[in-house]
ZANU-157936 format. One record per residue (C-alpha): y, z, x; residue in one letter. Coordinates in nm, 3 decimals. Example, Ala and Ser with C-alpha at 12.3 -4.5 7.8 and 13.67 -1.06 7.14 Angstrom:
<recs>
(rec (-0.450 0.780 1.230) "a")
(rec (-0.106 0.714 1.367) "s")
</recs>
This chain:
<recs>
(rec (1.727 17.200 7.619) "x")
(rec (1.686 17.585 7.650) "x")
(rec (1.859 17.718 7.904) "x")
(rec (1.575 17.809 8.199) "x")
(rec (1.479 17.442 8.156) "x")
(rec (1.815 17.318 8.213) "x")
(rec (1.919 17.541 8.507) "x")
(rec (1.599 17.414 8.663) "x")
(rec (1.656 17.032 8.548) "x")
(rec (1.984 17.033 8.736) "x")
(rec (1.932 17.237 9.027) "x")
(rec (1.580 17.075 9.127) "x")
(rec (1.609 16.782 9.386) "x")
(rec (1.344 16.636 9.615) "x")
(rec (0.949 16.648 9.523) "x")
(rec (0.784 16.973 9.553) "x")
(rec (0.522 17.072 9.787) "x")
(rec (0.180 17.277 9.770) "x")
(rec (-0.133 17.342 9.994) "x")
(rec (-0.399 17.535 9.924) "x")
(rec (-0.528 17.742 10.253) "x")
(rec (-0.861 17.929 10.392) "x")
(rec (-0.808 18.191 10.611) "x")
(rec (-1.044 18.445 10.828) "x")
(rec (-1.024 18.765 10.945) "x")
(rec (-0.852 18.866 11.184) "x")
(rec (-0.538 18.570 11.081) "x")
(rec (-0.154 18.586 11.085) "x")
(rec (0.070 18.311 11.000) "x")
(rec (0.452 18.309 10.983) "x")
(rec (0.648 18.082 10.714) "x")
(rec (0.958 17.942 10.850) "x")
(rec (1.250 18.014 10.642) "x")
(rec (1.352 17.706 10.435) "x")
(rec (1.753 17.688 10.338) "x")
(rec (1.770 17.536 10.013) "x")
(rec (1.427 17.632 9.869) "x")
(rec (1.243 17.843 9.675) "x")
(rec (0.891 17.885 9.755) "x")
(rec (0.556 18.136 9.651) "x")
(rec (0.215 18.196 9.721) "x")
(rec (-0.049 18.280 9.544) "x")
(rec (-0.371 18.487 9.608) "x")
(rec (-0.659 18.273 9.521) "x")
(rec (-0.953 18.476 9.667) "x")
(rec (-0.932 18.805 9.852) "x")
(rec (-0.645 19.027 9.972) "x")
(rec (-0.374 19.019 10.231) "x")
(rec (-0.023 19.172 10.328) "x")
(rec (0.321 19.031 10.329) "x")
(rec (0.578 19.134 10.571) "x")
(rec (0.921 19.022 10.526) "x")
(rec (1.176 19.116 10.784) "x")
(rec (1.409 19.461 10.665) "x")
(rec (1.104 19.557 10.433) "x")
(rec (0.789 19.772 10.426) "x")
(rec (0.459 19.611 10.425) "x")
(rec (0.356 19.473 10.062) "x")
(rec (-0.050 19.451 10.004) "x")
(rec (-0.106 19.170 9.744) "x")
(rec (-0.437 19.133 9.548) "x")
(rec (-0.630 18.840 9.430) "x")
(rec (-0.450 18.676 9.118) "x")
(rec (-0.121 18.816 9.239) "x")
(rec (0.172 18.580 9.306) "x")
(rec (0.487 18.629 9.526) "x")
(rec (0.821 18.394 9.491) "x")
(rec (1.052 18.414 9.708) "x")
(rec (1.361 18.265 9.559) "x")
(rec (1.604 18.189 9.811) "x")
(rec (1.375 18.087 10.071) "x")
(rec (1.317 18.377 10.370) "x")
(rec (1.118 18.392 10.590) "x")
(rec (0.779 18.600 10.572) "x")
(rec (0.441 18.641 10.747) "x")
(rec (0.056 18.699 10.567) "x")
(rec (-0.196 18.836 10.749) "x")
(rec (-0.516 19.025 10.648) "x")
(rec (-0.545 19.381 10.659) "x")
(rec (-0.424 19.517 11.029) "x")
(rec (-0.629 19.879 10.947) "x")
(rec (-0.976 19.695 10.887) "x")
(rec (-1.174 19.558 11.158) "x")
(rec (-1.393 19.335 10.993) "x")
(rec (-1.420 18.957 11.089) "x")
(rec (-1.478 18.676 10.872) "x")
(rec (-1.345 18.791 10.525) "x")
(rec (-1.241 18.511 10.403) "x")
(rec (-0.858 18.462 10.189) "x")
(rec (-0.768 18.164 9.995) "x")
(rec (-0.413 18.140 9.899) "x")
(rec (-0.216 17.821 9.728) "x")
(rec (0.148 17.810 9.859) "x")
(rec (0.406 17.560 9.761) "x")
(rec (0.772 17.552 9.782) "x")
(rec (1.083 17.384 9.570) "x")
(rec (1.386 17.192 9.646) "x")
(rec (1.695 17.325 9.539) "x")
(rec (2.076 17.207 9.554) "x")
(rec (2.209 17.490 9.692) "x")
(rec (2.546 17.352 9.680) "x")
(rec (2.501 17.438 9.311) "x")
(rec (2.301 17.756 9.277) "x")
(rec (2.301 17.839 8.909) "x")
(rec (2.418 18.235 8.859) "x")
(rec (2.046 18.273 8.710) "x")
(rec (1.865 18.168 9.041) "x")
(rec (2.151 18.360 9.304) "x")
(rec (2.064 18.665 9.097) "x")
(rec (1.694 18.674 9.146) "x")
(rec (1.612 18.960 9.374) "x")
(rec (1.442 18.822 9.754) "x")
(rec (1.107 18.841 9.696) "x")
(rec (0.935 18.875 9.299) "x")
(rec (0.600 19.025 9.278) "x")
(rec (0.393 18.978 8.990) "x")
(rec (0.106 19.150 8.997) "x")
(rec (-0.258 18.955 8.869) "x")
(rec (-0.260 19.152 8.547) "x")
(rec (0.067 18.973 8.385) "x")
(rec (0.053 18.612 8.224) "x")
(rec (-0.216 18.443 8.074) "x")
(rec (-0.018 18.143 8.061) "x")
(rec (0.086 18.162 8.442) "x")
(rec (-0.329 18.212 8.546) "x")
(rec (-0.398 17.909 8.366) "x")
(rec (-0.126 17.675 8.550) "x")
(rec (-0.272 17.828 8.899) "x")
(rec (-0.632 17.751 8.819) "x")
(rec (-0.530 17.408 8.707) "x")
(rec (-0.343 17.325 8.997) "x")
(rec (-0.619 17.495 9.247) "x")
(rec (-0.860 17.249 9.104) "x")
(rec (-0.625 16.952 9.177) "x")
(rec (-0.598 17.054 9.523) "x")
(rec (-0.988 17.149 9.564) "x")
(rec (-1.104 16.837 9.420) "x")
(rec (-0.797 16.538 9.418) "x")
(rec (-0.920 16.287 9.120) "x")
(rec (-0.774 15.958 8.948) "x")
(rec (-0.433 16.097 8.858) "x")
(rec (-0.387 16.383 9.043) "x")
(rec (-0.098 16.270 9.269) "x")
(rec (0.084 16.249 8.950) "x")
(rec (-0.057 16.563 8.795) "x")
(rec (-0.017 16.786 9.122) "x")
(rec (0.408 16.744 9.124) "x")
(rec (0.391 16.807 8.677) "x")
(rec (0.179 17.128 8.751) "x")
(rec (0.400 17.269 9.032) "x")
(rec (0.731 17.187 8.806) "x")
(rec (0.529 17.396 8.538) "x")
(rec (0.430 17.698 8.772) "x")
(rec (0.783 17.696 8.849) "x")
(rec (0.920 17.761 8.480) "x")
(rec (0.600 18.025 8.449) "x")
(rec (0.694 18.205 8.729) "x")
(rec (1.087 18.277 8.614) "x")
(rec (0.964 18.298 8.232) "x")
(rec (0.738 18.585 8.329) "x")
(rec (1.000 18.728 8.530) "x")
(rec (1.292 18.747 8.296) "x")
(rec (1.012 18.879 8.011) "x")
(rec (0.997 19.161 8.190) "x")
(rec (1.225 19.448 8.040) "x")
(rec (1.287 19.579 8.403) "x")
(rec (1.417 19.267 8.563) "x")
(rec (1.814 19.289 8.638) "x")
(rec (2.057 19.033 8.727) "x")
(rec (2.083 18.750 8.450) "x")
(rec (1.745 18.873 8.208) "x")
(rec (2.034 19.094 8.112) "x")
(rec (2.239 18.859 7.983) "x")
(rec (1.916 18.591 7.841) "x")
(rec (1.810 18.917 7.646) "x")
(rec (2.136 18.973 7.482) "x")
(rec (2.191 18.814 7.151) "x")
(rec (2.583 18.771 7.177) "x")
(rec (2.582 18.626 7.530) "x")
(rec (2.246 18.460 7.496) "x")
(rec (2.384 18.254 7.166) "x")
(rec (2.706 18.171 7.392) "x")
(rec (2.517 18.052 7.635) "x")
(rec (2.252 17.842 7.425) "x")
(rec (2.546 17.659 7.251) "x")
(rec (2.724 17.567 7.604) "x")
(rec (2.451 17.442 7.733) "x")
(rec (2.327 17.247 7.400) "x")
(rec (2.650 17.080 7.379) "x")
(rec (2.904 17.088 7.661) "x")
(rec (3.114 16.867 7.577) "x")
(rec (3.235 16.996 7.268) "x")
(rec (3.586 17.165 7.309) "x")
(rec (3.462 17.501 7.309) "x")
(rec (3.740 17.843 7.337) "x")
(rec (3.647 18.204 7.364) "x")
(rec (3.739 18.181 6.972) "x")
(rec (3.462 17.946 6.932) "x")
(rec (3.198 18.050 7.092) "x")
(rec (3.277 18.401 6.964) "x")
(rec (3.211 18.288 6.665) "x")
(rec (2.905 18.145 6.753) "x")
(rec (2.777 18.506 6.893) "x")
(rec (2.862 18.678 6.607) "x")
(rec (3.123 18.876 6.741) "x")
(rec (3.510 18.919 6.763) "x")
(rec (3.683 18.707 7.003) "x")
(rec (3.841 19.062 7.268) "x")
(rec (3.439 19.187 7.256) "x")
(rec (3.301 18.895 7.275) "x")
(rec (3.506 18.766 7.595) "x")
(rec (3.497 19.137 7.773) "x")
(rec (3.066 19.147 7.719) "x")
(rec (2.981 18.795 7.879) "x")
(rec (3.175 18.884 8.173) "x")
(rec (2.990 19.211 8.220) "x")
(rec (2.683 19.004 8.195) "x")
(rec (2.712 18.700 8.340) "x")
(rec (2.992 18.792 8.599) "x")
(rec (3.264 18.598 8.482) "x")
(rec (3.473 18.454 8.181) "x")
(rec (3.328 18.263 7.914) "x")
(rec (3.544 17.968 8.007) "x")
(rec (3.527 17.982 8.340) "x")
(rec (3.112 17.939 8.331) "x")
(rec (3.137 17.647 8.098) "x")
(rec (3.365 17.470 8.351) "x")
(rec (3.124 17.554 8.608) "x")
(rec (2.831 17.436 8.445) "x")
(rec (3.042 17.086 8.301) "x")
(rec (3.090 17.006 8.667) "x")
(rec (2.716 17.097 8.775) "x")
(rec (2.602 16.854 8.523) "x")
(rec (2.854 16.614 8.607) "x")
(rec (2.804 16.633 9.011) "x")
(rec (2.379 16.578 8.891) "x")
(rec (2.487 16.262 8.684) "x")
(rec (2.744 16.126 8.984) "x")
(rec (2.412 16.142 9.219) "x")
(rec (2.115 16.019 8.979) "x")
(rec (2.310 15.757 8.790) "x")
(rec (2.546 15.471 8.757) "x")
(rec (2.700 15.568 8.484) "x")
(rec (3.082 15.487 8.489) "x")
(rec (3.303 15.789 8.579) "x")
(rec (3.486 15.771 8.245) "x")
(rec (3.191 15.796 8.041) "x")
(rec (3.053 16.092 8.243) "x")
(rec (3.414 16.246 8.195) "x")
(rec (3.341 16.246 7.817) "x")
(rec (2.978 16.358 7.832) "x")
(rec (3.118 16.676 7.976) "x")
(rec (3.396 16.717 7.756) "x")
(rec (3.764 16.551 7.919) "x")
(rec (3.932 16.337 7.709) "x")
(rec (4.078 16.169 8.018) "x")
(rec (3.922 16.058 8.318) "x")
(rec (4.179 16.129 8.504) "x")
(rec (4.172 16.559 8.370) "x")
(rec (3.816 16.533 8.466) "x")
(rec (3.883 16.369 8.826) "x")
(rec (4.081 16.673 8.869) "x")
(rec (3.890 16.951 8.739) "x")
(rec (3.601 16.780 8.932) "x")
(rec (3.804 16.806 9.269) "x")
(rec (3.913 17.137 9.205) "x")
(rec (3.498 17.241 9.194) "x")
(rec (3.432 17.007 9.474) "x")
(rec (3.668 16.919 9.698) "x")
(rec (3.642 16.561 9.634) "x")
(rec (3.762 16.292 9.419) "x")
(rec (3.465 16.187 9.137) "x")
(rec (3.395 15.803 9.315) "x")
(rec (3.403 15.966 9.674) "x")
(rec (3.168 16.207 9.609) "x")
(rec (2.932 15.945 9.454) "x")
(rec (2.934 15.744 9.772) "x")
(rec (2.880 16.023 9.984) "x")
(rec (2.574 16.161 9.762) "x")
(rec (2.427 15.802 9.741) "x")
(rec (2.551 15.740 10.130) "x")
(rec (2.823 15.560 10.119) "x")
(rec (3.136 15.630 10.312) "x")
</recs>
């Protein structure tokens, strides 16, 4: 798996939700804040304004699309300087389930609220106009369709943002070749017994370089990430399967169940078989 695909595989939990809304002028509506979720909106028809709390007024345009990654709060209303009644916004919002217990570095990173204006991805048009039509007209299939084509809009959304040159926070480190290859080979095999040596090599670049740039970029050591991420994908496999604890050990790289049982509890707090019962509800 590529990276974006896999932070989003892991992190995603629940179904997602959309609805696809007609207002009139004058109209206001507040959006509770939602811990845990990442949600947007999208400007099917007209104009409006979205006020966050802390920030100035934003005035988004038909086609544009907001995403507010760490679920705030926020309010849309139509214009408050016009005085005409009637003119009619259609907007499609939808939000995401997210562990936060687990917020991959790439999502924490993501600034508040992303903007992306109308003009940018062809790509990202096409997955709102297909899943505006699902919600317009629901047909055979489209209760299965509706959760594939938010799960899509999802990855279009962050791909468009991290293409941009400007974006900060992790695009940094997905646009750099050394970290980037570091990264890619973690996260294509993690349980291979991987060093700073190692995945130096795999970057291309001396092992003191190579260790001091994906710390600048991704905020901390090498190895230190890859443990991270081994016990992110091996929290995901304790909840969504029943696959014994030893063999999830080795999936993720420990020789031993019982080194993994204690890296695990180090991340978590709990024991491997107790934290199992307590995702699945157990005692």
């Amino acid at each position: 798996m590529d990276l974006l695909s896999d932070v989003i595989a892991v992190m995603r939990t629940g179904e997602p939700r959309s609805a696809k809304i007609a207002w009139r002028a004058p109209w206001s509506h507040w959006f509770d804040p939602v811990a845990g979720a990442a949600g947007f909106q999208v400007i099917l028809h007209g104009s409006c304004w979205l006020t966050r709390p802390g920030h100035p007024p934003l005035e988004l345009r038909e086609g544009d699309v907001v995403f507010m990654a760490h679920g705030q709060g926020h309010t849309l209303s139509s214009d408050p300087a016009s005085h005409a009644t009637g003119a009619q916004t259609v907007t499609l919002c939808g939000a995401y389930e997210l562990d936060p217990s687990r917020a991959h570095p790439l999502l924490l990173t993501l600034p508040e609220t992303i903007h992306l204006p109308a003009r940018l991805g062809i790509d990202l048009r096409l997955a709102i106009e297909l899943l505006s039509a699902e919600l317009t007209e629901p047909r055979l299939g489209t209760q299965a369709l509706v959760p594939a084509l938010l799960e899509s809009l999802l990855v279009y959304i962050l791909r468009t943002w991290f293409s941009a040159e400007d974006s900060p926070g992790w695009a940094h480190a997905l646009r750099d070749p050394v970290v980037a290859s570091a990264l890619h080979a973690m996260h294509q095999n993690p349980a291979h017994p991987w060093t700073v040596a190692t995945l130096a090599a795999v970057a291309g670049l001396s092992r003191a370089p190579f260790a001091r740039r994906f710390a600048e970029k991704v905020g901390q050591p090498p190895l230190t990430y890859l443990t991270w991420w081994r016990m992110t994908i091996a929290a995901q496999m304790l909840r969504d399967t029943t696959d014994p604890i030893g063999m999830i050990a080795g999936k993720v790289g420990y020789a031993s169940e019982f080194a993994f049982a204690t890296a695990f509890k180090r991340q978590f707090g709990l024991p491997p078989g107790k934290y199992r019962r307590g995702q699945n509800g157990g005692g």
